[in-house]
C-alpha positions, 0 to 999 in steps of 0.5 A, a space after each residue: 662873869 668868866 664864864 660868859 666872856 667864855 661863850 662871847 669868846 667862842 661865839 666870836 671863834 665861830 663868827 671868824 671861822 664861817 667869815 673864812 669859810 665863807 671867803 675861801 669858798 667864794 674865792 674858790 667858786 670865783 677861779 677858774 682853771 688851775 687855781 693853784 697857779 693863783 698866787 692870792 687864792 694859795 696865800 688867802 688858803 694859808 692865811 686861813 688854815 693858819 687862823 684856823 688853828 690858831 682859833 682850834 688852840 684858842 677853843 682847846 684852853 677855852 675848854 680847858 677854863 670852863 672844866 676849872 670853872 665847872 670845878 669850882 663851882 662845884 665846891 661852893 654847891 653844898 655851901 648853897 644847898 646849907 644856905 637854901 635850906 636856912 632860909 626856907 627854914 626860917 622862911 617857914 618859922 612864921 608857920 610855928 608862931 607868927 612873931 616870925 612872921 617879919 624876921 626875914 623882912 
């Protein structure tokens, strides 16, 4: 569960990051002259290098989770391998007698 609203997370990082990239770019092709002297354009560029740092933090501790998360999951992988192992096991006990055929069932 963590880990997807992980990825809807960075996904949505993404989508914000191309919104702005896209704005800036339109805003830039659309000044003509010194667009330095355009007091929206300046403050839409701020705006945007702001956010998109905000958001390069935000991916930074969503990297940091998913290493915890990939951590933790490491600790219950010999505890899955035990728990297949069991089952295939007593899945095939039907092949040494057949009253073992229904036990799982």
């Amino acid at each position: 569960c963590l880990q997807s609203d992980l990825t809807k997370q960075q996904n949505g990082f993404k989508i914000t990051l191309k919104t702005l990239e896209d704005n800036l770019l339109s805003r830039l092709s659309s000044a003509s002259g010194n667009f330095l002297g355009e007091t929206a354009l300046v403050e839409n560029l701020e705006v945007t290098k702001q956010t998109a740092a905000e958001v390069e933090e935000k991916v930074q501790e969503a990297k940091s989770t998913e290493v915890k998360i990939n951590e933790a999951r490491e600790h219950y992988r010999p505890a899955a391998a035990r728990a297949s192992l069991l089952y295939f096991i007593m899945n095939d006990l039907s092949k040494i007698h057949p009253m073992y055929q229904f036990s799982l069932k």
